[in-house]
C-alpha atoms as one frame of an Amber mdcrd trajectory, in Angstrom:
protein
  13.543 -65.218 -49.428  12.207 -62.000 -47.988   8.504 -63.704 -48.142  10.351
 -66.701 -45.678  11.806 -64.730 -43.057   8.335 -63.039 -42.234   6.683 -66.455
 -42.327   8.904 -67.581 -40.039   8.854 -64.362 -38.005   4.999 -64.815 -37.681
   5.192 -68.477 -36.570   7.423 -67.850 -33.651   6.494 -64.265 -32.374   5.603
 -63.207 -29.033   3.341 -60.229 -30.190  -0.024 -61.267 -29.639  -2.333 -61.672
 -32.540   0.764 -62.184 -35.391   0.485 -65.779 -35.560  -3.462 -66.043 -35.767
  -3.443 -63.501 -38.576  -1.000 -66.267 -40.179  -2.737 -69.284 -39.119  -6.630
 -68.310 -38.722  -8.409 -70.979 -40.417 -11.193 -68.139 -41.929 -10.596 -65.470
 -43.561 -12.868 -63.207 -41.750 -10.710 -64.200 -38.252  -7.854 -62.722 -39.925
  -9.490 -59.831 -40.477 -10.466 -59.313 -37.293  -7.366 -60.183 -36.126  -5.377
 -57.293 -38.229  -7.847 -54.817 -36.928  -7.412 -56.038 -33.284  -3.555 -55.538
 -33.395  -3.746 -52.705 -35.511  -6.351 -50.695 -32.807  -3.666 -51.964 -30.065
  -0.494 -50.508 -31.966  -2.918 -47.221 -31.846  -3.299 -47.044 -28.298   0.189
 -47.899 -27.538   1.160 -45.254 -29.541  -1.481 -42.829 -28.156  -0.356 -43.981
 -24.445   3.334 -43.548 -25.543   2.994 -40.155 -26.266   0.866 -38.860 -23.002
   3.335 -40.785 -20.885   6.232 -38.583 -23.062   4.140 -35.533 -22.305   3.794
 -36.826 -18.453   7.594 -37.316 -18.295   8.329 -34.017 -20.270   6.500 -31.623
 -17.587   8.557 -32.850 -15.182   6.465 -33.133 -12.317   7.590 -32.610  -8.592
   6.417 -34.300  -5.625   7.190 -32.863  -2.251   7.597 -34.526   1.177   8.005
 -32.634   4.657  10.403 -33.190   7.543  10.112 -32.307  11.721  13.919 -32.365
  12.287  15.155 -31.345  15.970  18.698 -29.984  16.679  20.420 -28.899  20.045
  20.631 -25.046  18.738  19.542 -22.886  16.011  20.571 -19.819  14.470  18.343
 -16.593  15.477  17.829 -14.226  12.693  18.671 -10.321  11.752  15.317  -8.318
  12.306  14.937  -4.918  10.448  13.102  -2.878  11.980  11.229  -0.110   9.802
   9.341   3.127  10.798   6.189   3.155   8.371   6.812   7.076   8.783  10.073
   7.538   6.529  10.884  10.938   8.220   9.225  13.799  10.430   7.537  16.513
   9.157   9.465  19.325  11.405  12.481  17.968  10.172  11.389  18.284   6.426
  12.675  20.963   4.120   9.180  22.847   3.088   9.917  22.646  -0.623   9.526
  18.491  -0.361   5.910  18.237   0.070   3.772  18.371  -3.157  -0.082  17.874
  -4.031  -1.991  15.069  -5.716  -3.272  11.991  -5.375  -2.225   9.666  -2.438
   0.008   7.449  -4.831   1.509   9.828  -6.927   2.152  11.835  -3.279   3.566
   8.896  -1.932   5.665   7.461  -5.106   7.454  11.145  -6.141   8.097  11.640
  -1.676  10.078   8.086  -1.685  11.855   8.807  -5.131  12.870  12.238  -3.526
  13.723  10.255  -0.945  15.587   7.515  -2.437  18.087  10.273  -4.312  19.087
  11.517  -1.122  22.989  10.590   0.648  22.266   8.611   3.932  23.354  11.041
   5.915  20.684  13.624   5.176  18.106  10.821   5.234  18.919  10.478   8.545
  18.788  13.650   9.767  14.881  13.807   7.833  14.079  11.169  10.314  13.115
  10.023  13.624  16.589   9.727  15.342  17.085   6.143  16.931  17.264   7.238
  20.545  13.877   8.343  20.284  12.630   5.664  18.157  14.067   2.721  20.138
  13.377   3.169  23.946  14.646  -0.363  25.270  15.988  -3.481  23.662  16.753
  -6.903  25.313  17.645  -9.843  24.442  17.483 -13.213  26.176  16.652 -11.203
  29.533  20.284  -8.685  28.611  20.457  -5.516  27.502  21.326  -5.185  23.776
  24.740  -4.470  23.262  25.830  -0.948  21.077  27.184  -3.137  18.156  24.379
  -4.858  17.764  21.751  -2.220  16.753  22.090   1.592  17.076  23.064   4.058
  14.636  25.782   2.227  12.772  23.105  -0.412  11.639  21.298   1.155   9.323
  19.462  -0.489   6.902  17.772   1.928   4.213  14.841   1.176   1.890  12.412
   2.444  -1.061   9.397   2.189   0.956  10.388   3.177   4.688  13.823   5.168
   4.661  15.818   4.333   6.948  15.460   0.687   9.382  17.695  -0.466  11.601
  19.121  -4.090  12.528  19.693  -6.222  15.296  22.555  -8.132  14.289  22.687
 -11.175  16.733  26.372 -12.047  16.008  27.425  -8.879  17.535  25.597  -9.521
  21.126  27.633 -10.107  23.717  27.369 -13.601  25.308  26.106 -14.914  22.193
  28.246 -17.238  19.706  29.730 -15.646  16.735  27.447 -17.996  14.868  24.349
 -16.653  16.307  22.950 -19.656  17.526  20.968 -20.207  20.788  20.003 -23.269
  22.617  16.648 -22.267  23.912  13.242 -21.177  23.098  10.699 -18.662  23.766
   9.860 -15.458  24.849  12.383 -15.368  27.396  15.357 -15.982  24.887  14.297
 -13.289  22.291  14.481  -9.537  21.014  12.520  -7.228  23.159  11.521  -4.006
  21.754   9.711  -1.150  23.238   9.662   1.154  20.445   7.933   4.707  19.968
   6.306   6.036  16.571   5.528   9.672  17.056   2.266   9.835  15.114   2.070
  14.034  15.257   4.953  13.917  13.300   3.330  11.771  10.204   3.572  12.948
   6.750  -0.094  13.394   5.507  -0.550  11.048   2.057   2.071   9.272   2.538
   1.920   7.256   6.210  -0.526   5.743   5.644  -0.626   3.694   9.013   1.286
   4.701  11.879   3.730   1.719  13.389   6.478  -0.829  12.597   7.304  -3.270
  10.286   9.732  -6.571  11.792  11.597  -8.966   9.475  13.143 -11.715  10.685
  15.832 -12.393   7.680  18.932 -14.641   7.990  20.271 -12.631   5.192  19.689
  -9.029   4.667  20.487  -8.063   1.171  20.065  -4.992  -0.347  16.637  -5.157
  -1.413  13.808  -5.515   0.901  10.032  -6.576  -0.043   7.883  -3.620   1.567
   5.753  -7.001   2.309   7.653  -9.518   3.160   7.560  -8.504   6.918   4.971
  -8.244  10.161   3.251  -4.761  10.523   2.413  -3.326  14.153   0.166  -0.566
  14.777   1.193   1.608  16.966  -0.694   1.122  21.028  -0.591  -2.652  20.856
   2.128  -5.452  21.709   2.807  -8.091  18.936   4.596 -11.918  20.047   6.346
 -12.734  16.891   7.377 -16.500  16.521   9.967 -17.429  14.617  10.246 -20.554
  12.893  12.751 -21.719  10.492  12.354 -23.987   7.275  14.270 -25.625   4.644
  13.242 -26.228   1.178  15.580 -28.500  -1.212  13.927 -27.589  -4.834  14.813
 -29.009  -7.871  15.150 -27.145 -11.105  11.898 -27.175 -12.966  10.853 -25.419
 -16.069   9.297 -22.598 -14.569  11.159 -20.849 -13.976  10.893 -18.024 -16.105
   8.491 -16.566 -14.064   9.830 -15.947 -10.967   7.272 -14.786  -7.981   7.543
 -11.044  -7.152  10.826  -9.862  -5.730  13.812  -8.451  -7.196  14.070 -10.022
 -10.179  10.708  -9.743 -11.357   8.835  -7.336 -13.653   8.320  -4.584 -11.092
  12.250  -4.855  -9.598  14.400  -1.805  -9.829  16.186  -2.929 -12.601  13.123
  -3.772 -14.905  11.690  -0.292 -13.907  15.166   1.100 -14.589  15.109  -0.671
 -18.261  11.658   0.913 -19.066  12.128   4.315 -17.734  15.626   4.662 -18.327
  16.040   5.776 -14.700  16.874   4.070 -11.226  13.980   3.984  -9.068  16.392
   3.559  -6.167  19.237   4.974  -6.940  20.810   4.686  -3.663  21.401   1.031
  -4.146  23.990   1.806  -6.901  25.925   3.911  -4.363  26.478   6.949  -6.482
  24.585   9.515  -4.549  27.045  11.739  -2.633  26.592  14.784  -0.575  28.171
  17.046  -3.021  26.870  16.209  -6.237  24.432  17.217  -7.919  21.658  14.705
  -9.120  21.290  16.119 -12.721  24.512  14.617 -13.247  24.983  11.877 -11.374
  24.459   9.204 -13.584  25.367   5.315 -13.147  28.873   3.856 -15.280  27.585
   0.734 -16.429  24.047   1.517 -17.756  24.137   5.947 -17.849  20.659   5.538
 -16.358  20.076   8.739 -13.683  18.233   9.012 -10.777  13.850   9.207 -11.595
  12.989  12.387 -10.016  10.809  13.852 -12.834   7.284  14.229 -12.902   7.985
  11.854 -16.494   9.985   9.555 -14.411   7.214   8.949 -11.823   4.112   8.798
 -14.308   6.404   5.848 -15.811   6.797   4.194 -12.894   3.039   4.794 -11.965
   2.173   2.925 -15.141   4.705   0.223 -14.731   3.395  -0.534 -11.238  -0.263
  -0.475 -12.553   0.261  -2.756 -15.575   1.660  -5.095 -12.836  -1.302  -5.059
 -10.739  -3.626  -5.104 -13.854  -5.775  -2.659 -12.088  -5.959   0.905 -11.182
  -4.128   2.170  -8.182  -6.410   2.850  -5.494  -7.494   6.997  -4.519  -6.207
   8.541  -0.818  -6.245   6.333   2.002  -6.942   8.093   5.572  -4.606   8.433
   8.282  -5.651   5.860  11.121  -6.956   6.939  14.161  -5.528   8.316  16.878
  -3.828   5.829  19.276  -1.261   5.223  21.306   2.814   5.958  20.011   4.130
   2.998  22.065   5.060  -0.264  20.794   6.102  -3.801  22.350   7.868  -6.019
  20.166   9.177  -9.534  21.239  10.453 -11.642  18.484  11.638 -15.299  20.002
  12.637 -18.931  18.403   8.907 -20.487  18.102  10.946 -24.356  18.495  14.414
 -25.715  18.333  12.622 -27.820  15.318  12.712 -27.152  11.708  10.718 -28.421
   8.681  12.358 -29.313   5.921  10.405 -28.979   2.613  12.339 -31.513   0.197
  11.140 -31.349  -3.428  11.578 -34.427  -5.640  10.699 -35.317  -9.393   7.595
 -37.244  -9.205   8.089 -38.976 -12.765  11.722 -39.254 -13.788  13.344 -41.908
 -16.738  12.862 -45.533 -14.527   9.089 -44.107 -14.198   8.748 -43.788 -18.055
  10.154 -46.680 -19.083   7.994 -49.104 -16.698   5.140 -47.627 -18.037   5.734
 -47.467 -21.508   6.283 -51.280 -20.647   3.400 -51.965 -19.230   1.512 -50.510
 -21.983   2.827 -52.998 -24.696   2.992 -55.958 -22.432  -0.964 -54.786 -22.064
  -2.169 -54.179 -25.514   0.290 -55.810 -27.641   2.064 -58.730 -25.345   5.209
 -56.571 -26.380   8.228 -57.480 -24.160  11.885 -57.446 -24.073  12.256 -60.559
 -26.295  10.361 -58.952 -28.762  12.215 -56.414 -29.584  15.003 -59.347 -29.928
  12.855 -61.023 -32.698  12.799 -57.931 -34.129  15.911 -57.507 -34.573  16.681
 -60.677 -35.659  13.968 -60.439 -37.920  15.414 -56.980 -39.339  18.995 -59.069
 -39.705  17.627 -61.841 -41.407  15.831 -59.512 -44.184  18.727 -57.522 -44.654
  21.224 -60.490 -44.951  18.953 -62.033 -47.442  18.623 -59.278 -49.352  22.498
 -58.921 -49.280  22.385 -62.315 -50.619  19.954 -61.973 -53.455  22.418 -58.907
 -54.947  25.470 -61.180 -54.611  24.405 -64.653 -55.712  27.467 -67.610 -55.333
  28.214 -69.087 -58.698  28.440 -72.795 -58.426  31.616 -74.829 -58.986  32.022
 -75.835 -62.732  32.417 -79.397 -63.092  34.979 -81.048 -66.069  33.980 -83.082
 -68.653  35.657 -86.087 -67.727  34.251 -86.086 -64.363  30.568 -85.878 -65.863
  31.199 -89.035 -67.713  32.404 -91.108 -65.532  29.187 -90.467 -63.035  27.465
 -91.495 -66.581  29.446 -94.998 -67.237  28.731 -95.179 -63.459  24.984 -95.139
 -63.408  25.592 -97.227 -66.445  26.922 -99.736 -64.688  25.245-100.176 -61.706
  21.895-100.420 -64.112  23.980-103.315 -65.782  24.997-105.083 -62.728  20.504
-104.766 -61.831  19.594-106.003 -64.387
């Protein structure tokens, strides 16, 4: 029964190639048919799988946007002295010898351990630093940037921050409906370069970020550098990007999650590389034994603790870290700074998946409907092919006995036949 169901499978199939492996009149057409549909069943299955591969890496596609509003929000700037203090206001005992980079490193972990209020004291005091700030044509208002703003930092001690919110005339919510040079910050700031510390200012200036949100860490390059003696026109231009979750993203780009954060450092070394952004360094204790409550890591100020992070930072770089850099020459200490809204325009970076389920199935349809004639229907016949096997087989196990017939009943279809060969002849 089995043998009858395929039969009549083959006869009414879709799938190209079935029936003429049935019906070829020569043997040697069959043949050829078989290998034909076999070779196509390969390639579907070879094109199944790179489409599942396609479909697996999740691909993105991404599509940009000019959108124009009536106002936009202007950002926070920091604004960082590349010189984290002044050597006449140095204690003696904090310089050391060495190398630029092991100079530099052990001065900003010395650094780093310190309460803010001493840090500030070590450094160029803001009156002095910041000779004039505007904004939008107005002077800058004391609770927007002075003393109170303080912003401090591994690399440059302590920045300050022009808080637009706290500007008077401006909206709580920051925002400003024009554009230009006219409607931004205006610095006029002054680096005293006889007051550098040798090996570890390495250039004398600023460095300006423009950050919407200024969180606790800060990427020593994630801003613009001035030189001190020139004037810099910083445009500022906002943009959106809408990601999607991919699956990369285990390795996340350099910042402070990634392998050379404080925390990874802090993991390896079993010290805080800036321990001032657990807030546990206070003017009267004592470092030794200042430890933090969660982890018991302590602040790295041992020669141990810095050739660890030394290594750390190399292995990240995957090369050695370079000799002594000379001081720049000798220029000007004055700086001009204007930071301004480039356009009330925006891009919008919108990430989308390129490939997603609809995508996968049209093509894995397309590649039976081209090898194999393979549709829809025949995964019906399939099916019903599948059902008729089965329910035959079910049928095979379980035969019906027939009806038994009684004797009298069998002769009388005998005297029957009897007759009506009687009544013929």
């Amino acid at each position: 029964m089995g043998k009858t169901a395929v039969a009549e499978y083959v006869d009414y199939a879709t799938i190209h190639g079935v029936e003429r492996i049935k019906n070829s009149p020569f043997a040697g057409f069959k043949i050829l048919w078989l290998i034909a549909l076999c070779g196509s069943l390969g390639m579907i299955t070879f094109q199944v799988v790179m489409l599942y591969r396609k479909y697996d890496s999740t691909p993105v596609s991404t599509s940009m946007e000019l959108k124009t509003v009536e106002k936009m929000r202007f950002p926070k700037v920091v604004i960082c002295n590349t010189n984290p203090g002044q050597t006449t206001r140095l204690p003696v005992e904090s310089g050391e010898s060495g190398t630029a980079v092991t100079v530099a490193e052990s001065f900003k972990l010395w650094l780093s351990s310190l309460p803010e209020s001493l840090l500030m004291a070590y450094s160029q005091p803001f009156d002095e630093f910041v000779l004039s700030c505007a904004f939008a044509g107005n002077s800058c208002s004391p609770s927007s940037i002075g003393n109170h703003s303080t912003f401090r930092t591994y690399d440059y001690g302590l920045c300050y921050v022009f808080d637009p919110k706290k500007q008077d005339g401006i909206s709580p919510s920051a925002e400003v409906s024009s554009s230009g040079q006219r409607f931004g910050l205006e610095l006029l700031l002054n680096v005293d370069r006889d007051q550098s510390i040798h090996l570890v200012t390495s250039s004398d200036g600023v460095l300006i970020c423009p950050l919407h949100d200024v969180s606790e860490y800060l990427d020593a390059d994630s801003g613009v550098f001035v030189p001190t003696g020139f004037q810099a026109n910083i445009a500022v231009s906002k943009s959106v990007t809408e990601s999607v979750p991919g699956k990369n993203n285990e390795s996340p780009m350099c910042d402070e999650t990634s392998d050379t954060s404080v925390h990874n450092i802090a993991q390896r070394c079993g010290c805080y590389q800036q321990f001032f952004m657990l807030d546990k360094v206070k003017v009267d204790s004592q470092l030794s034994t200042t430890l933090d409550n969660d982890t018991d890591y302590r602040p790295c100020l041992s020669s141990k603790d810095l050739v660890c992070i030394l290594k750390a930072l190399d292995e990240f770089t995957n090369s050695t870290p370079s000799g002594c850099k000379c001081i720049s020459p000798c220029r000007e200490n004055v700086i001009r700074v204007r930071i301004y809204l480039k356009a009330l325009s925006y891009e919008v970076i919108k990430e989308s998946y390129a490939y997603e389920i609809a995508n996968f199935i049209s093509d894995i349809g397309g590649q039976l409907g081209l090898w194999a004639g393979f549709s829809v229907l025949s995964i019906l016949e399939l099916v019903e092919l599948m059902f008729l096997l089965v329910a035959k087989k079910e049928k095979k196990e379980n035969p019906t006995e027939p009806a038994r017939n009684e004797p009298g009943d069998n002769d009388i279809s005998l005297d029957t036949h009897k007759t009506e060969l009687s009544d013929f002849d």
